[in-house]
PDB file as gemmi writes it, atoms N, CA and C in Angstrom:
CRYST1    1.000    1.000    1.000  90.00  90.00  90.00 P 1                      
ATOM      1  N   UNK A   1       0.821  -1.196   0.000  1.00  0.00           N  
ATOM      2  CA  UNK A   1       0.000   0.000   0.000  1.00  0.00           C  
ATOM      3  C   UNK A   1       0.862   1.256   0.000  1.00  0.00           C  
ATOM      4  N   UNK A   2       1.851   1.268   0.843  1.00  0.00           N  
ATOM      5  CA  UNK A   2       3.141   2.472   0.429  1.00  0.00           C  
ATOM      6  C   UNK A   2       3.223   2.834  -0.573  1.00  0.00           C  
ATOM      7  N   UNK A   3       4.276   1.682  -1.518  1.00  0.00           N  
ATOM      8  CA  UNK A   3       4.489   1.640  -2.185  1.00  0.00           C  
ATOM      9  C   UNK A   3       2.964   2.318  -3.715  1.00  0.00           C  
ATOM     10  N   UNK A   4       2.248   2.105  -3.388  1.00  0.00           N  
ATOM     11  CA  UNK A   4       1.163   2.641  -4.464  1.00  0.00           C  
ATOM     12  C   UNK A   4       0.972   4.061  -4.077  1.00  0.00           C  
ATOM     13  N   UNK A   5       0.837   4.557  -2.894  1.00  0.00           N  
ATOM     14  CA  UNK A   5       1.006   6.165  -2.266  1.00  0.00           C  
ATOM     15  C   UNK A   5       2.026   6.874  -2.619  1.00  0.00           C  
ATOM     16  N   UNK A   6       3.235   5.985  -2.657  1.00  0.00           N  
ATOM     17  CA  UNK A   6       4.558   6.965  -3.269  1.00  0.00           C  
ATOM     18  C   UNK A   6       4.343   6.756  -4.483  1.00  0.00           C  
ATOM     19  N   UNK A   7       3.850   5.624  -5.428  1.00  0.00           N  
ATOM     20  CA  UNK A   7       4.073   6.145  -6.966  1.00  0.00           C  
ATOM     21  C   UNK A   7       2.601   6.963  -7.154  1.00  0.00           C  
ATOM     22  N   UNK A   8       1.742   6.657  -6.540  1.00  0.00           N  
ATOM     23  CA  UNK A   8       0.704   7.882  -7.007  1.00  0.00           C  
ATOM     24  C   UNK A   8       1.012   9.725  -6.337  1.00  0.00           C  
ATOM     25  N   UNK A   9       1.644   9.906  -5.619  1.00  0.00           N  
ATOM     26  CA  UNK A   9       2.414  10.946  -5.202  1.00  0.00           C  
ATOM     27  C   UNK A   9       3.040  11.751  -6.503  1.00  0.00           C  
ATOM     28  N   UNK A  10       3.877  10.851  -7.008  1.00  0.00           N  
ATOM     29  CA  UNK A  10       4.742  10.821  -8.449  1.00  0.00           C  
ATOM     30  C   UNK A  10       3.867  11.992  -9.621  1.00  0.00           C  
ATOM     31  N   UNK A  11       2.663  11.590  -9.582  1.00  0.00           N  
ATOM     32  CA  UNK A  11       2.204  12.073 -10.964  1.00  0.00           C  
ATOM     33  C   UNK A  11       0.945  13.238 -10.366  1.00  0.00           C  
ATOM     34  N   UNK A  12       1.152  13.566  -8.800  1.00  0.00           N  
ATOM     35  CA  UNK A  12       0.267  14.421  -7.870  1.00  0.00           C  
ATOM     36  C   UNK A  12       0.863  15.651  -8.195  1.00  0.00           C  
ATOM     37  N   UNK A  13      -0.162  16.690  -8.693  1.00  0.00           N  
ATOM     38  CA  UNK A  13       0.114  18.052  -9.212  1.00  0.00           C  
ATOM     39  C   UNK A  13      -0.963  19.370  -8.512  1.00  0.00           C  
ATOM     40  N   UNK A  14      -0.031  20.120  -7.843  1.00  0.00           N  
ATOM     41  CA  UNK A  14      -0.811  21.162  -7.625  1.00  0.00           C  
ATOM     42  C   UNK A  14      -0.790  22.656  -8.187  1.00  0.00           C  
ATOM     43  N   UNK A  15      -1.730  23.219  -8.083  1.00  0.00           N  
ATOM     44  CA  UNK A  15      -2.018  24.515  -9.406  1.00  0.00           C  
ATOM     45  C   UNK A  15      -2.154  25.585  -7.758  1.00  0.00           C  
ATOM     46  N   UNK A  16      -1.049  26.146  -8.151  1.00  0.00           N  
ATOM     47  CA  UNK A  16      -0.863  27.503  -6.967  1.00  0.00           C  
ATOM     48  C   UNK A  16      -0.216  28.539  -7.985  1.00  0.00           C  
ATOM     49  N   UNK A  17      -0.700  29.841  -6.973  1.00  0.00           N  
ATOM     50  CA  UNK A  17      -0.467  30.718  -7.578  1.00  0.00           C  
ATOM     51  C   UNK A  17       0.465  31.796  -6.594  1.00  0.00           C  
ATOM     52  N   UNK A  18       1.386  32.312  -7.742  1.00  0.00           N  
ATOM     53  CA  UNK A  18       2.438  33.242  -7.060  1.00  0.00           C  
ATOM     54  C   UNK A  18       2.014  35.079  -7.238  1.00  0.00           C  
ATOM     55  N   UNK A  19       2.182  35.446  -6.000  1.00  0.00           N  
ATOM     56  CA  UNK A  19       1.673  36.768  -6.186  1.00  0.00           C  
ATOM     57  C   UNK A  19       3.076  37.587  -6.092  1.00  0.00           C  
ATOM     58  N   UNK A  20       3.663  38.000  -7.493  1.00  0.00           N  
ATOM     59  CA  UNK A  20       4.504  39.319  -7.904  1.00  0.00           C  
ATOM     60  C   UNK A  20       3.960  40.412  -7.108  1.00  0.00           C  
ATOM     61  N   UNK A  21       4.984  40.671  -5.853  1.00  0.00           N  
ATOM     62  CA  UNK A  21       4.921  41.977  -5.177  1.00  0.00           C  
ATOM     63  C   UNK A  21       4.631  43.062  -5.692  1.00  0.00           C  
ATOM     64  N   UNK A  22       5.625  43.506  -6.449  1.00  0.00           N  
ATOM     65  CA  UNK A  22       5.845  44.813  -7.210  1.00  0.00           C  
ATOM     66  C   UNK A  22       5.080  44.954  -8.763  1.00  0.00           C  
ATOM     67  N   UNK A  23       4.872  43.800  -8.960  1.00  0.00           N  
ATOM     68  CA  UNK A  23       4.095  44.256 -10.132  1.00  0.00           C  
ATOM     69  C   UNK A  23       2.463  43.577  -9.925  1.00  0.00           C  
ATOM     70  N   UNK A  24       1.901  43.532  -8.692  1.00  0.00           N  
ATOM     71  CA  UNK A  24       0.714  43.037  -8.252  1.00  0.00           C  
ATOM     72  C   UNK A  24      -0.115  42.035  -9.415  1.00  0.00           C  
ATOM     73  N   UNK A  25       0.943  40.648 -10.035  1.00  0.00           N  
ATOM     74  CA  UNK A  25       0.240  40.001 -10.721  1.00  0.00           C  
ATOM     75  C   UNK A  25       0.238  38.689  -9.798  1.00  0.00           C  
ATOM     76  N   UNK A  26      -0.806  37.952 -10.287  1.00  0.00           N  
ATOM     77  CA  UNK A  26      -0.885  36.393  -9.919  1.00  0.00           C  
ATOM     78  C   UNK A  26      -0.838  35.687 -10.773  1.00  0.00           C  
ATOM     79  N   UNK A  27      -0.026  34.778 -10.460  1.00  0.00           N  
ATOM     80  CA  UNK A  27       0.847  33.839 -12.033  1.00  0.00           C  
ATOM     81  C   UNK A  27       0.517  32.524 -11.511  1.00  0.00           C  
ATOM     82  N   UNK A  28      -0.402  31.740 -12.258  1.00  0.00           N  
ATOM     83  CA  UNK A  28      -0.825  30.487 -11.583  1.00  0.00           C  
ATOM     84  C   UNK A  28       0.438  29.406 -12.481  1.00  0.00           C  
ATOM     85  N   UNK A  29       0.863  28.697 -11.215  1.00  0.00           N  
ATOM     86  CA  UNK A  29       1.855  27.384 -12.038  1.00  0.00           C  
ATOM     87  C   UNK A  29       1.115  26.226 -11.228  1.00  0.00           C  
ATOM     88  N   UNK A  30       1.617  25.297 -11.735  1.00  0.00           N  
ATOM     89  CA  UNK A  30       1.524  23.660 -11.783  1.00  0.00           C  
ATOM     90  C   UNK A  30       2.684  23.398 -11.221  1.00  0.00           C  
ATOM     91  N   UNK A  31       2.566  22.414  -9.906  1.00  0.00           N  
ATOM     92  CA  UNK A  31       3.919  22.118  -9.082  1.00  0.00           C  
ATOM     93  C   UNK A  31       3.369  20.911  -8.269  1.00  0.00           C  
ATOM     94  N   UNK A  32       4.721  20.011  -8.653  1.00  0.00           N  
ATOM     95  CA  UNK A  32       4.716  18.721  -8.043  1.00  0.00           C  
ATOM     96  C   UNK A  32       4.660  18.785  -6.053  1.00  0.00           C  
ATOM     97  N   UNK A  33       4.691  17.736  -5.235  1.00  0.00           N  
ATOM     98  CA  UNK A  33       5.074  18.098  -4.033  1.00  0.00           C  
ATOM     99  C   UNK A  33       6.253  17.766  -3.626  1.00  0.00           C  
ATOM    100  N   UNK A  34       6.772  17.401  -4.525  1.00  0.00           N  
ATOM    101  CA  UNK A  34       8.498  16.973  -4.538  1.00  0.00           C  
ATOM    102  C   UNK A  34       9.285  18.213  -4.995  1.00  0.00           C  
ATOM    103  N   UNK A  35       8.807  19.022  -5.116  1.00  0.00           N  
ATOM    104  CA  UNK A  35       9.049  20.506  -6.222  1.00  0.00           C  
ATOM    105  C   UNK A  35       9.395  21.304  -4.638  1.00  0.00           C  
ATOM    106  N   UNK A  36      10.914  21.423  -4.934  1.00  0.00           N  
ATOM    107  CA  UNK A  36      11.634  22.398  -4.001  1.00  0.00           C  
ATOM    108  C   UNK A  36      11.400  24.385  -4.872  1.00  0.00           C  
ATOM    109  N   UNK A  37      11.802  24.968  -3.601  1.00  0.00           N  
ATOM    110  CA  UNK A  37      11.307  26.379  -3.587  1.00  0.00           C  
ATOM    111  C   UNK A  37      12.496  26.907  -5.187  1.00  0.00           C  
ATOM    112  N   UNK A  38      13.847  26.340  -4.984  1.00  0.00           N  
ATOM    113  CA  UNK A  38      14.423  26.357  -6.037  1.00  0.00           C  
ATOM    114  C   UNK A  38      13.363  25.788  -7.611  1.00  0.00           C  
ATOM    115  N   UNK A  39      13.213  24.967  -7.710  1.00  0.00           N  
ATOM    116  CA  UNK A  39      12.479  24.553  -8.895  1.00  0.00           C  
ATOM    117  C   UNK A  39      10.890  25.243  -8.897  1.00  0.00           C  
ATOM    118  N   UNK A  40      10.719  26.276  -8.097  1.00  0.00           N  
ATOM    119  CA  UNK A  40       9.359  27.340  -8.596  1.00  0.00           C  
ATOM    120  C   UNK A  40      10.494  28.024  -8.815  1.00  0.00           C  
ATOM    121  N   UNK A  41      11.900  28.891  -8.453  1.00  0.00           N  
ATOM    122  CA  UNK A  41      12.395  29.786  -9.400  1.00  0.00           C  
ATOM    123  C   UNK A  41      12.721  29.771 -10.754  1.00  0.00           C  
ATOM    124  N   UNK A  42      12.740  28.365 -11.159  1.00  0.00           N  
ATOM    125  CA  UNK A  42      12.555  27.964 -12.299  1.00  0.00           C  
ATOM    126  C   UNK A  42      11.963  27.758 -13.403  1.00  0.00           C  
ATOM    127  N   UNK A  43      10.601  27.556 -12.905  1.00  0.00           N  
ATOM    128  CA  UNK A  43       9.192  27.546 -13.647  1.00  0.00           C  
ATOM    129  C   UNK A  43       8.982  29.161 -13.612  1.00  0.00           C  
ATOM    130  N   UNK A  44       9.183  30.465 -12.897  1.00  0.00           N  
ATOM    131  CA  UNK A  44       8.857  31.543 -13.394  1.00  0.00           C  
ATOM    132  C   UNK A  44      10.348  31.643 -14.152  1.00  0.00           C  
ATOM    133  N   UNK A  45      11.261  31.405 -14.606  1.00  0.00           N  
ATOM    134  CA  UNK A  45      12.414  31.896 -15.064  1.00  0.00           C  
ATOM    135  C   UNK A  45      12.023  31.158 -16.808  1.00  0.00           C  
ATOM    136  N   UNK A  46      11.415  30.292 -17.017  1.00  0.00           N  
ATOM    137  CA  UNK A  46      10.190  29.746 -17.903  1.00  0.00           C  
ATOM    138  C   UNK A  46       9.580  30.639 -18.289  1.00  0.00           C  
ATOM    139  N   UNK A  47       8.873  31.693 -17.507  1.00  0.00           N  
ATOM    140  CA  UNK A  47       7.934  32.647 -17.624  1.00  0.00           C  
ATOM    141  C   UNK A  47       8.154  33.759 -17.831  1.00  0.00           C  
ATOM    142  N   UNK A  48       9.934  34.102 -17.852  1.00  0.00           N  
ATOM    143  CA  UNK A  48      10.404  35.293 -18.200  1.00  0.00           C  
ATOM    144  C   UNK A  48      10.111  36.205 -17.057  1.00  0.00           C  
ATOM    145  N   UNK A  49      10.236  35.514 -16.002  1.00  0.00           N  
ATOM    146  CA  UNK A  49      10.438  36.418 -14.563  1.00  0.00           C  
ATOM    147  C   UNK A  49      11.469  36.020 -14.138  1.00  0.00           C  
ATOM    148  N   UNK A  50      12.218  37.029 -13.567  1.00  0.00           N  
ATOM    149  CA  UNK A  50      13.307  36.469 -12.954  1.00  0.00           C  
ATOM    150  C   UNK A  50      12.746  36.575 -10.959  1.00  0.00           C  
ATOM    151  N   UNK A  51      13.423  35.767 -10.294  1.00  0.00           N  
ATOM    152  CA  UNK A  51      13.171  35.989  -8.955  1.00  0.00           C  
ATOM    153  C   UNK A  51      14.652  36.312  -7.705  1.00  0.00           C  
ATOM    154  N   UNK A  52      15.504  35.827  -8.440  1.00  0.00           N  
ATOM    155  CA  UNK A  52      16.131  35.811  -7.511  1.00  0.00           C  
ATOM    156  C   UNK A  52      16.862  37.404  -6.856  1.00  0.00           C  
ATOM    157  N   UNK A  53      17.239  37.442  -5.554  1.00  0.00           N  
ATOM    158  CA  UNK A  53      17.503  38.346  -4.772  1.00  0.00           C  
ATOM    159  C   UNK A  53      15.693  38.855  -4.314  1.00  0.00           C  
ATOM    160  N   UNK A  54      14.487  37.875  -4.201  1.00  0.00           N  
ATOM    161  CA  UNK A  54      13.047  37.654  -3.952  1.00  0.00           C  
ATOM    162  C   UNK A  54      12.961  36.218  -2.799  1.00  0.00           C  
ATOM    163  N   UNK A  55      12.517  36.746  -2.258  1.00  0.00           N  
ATOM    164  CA  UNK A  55      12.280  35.732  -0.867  1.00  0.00           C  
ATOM    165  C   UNK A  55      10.698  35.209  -1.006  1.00  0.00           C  
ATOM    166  N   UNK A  56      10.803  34.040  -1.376  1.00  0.00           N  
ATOM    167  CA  UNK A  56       9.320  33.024  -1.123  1.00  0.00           C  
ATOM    168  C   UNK A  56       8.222  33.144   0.632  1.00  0.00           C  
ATOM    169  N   UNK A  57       7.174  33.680   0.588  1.00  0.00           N  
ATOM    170  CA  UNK A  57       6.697  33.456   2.080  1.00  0.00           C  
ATOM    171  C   UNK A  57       5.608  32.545   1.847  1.00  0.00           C  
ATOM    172  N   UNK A  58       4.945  31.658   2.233  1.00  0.00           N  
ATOM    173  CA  UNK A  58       3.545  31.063   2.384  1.00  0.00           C  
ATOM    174  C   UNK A  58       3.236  31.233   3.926  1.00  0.00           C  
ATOM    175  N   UNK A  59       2.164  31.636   4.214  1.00  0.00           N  
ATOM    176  CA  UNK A  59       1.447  31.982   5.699  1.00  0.00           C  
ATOM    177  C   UNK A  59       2.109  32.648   6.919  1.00  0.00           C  
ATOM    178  N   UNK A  60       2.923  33.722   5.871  1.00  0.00           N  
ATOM    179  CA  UNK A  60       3.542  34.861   6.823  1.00  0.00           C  
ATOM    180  C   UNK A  60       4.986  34.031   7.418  1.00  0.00           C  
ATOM    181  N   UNK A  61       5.262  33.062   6.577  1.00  0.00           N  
ATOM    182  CA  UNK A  61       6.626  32.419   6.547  1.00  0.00           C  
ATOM    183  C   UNK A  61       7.546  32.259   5.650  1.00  0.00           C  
ATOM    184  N   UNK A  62       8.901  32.488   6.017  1.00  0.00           N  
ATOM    185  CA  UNK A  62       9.610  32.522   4.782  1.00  0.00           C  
ATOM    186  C   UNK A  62       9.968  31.489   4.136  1.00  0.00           C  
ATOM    187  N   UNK A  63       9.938  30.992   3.225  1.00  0.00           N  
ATOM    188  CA  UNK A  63      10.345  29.566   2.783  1.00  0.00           C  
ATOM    189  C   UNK A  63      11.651  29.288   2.464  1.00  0.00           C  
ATOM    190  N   UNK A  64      12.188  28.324   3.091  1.00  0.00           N  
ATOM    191  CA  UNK A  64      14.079  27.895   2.457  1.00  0.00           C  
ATOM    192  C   UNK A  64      13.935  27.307   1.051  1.00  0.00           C  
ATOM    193  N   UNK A  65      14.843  27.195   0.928  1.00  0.00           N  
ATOM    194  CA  UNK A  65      15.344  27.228  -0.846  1.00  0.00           C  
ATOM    195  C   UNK A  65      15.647  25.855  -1.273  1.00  0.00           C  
ATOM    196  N   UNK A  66      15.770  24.763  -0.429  1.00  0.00           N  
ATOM    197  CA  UNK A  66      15.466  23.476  -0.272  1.00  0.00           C  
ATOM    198  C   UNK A  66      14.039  23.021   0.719  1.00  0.00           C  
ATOM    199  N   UNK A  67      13.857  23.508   0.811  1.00  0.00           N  
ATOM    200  CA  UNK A  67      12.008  23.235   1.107  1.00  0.00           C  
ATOM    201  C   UNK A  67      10.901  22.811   0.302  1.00  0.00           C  
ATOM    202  N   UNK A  68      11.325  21.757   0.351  1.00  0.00           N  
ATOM    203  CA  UNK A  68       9.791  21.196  -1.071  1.00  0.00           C  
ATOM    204  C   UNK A  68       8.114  21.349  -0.378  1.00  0.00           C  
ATOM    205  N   UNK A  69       7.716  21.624  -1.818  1.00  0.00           N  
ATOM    206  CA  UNK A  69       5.947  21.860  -1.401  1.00  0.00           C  
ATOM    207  C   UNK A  69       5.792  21.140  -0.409  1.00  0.00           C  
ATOM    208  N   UNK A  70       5.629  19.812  -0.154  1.00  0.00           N  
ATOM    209  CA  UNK A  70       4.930  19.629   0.720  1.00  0.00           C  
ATOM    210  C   UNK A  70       5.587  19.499   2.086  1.00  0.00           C  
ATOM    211  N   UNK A  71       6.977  20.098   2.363  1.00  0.00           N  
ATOM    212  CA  UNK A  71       7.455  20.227   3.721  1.00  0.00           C  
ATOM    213  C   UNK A  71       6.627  21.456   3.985  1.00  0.00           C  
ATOM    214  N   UNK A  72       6.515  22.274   2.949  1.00  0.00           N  
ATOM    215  CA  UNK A  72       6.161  23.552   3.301  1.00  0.00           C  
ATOM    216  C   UNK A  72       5.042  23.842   3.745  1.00  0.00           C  
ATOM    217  N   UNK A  73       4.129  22.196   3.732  1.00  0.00           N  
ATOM    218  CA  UNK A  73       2.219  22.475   3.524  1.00  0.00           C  
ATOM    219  C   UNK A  73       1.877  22.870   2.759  1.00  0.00           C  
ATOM    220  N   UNK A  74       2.057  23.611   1.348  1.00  0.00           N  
ATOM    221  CA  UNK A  74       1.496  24.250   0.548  1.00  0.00           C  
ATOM    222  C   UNK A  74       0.343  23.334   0.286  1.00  0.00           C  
ATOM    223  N   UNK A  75      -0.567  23.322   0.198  1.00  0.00           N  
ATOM    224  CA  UNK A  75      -1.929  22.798  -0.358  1.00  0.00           C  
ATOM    225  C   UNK A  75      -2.172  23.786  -1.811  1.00  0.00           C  
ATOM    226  N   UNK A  76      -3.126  22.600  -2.492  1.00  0.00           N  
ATOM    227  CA  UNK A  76      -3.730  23.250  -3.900  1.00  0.00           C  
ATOM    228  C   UNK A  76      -4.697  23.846  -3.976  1.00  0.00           C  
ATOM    229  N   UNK A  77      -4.076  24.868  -4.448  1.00  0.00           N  
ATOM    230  CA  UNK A  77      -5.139  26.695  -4.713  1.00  0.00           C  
ATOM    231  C   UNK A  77      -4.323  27.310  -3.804  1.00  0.00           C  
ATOM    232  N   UNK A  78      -3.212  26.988  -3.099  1.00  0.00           N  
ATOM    233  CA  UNK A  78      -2.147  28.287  -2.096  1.00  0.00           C  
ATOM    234  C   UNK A  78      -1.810  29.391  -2.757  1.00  0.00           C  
ATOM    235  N   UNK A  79      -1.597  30.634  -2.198  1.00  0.00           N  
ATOM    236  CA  UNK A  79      -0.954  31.974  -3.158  1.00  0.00           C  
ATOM    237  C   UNK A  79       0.408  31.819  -2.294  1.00  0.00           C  
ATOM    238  N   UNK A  80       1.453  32.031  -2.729  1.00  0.00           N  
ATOM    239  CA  UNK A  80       2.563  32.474  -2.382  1.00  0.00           C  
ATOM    240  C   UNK A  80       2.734  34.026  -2.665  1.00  0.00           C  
ATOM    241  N   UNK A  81       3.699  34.403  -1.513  1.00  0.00           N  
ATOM    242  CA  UNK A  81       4.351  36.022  -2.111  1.00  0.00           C  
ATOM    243  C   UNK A  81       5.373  35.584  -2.664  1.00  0.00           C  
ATOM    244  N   UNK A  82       6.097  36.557  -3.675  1.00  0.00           N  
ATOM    245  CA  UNK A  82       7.288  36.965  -3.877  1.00  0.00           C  
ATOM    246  C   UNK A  82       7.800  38.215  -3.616  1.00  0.00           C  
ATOM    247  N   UNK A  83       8.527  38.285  -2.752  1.00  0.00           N  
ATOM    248  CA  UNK A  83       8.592  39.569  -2.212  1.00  0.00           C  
ATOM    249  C   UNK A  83      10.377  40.261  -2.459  1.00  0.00           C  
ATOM    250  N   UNK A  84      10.824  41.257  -2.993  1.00  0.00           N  
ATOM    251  CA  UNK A  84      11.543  41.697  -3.413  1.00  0.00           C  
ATOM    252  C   UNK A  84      12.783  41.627  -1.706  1.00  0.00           C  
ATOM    253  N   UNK A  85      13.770  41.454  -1.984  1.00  0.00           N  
ATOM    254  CA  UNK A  85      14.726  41.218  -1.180  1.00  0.00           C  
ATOM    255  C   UNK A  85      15.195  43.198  -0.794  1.00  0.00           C  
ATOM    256  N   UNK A  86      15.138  43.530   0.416  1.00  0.00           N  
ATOM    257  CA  UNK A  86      15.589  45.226   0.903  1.00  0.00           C  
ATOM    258  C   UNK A  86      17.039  45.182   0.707  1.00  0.00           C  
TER     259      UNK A  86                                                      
END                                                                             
């Protein structure tokens, strides 16, 4: 039974959306829960955003940069900030 939870895990996709500080858009992506905070800088760098020197928060927390979705809790339909680094 594990074993069927981790390969159905595998092909488990969630649709969250990132809210651009400074330019007040919401950019909905598709993200695995194996999908570290590094590999969403990636999928907007895809999108012709750049992020970095931008700090990830979900629920007034900052997220590490090896923190995958689901250490993080992110659940599907979450907004993330991106918030410009001072």
């Amino acid at each position: 039974m594990e074993t069927l939870r981790r390969s159905l895990s595998r092909w488990k996709r969630y649709h969250i959306k990132v809210h651009l500080d400074e330019d007040d858009i919401l950019l909905p992506l598709t993200v695995k829960p194996t999908d570290t905070v590094m590999d969403l800088r990636a999928h907007l760098v895809r999108e012709g955003i750049t992020s970095w020197k931008k700090t990830f928060y979900y629920n007034a927390r900052q997220l590490g940069e090896h923190e995958t979705i689901k250490e993080a809790k992110i659940q599907n339909g979450s907004v993330l900030l991106l918030i410009s680094d001072k």
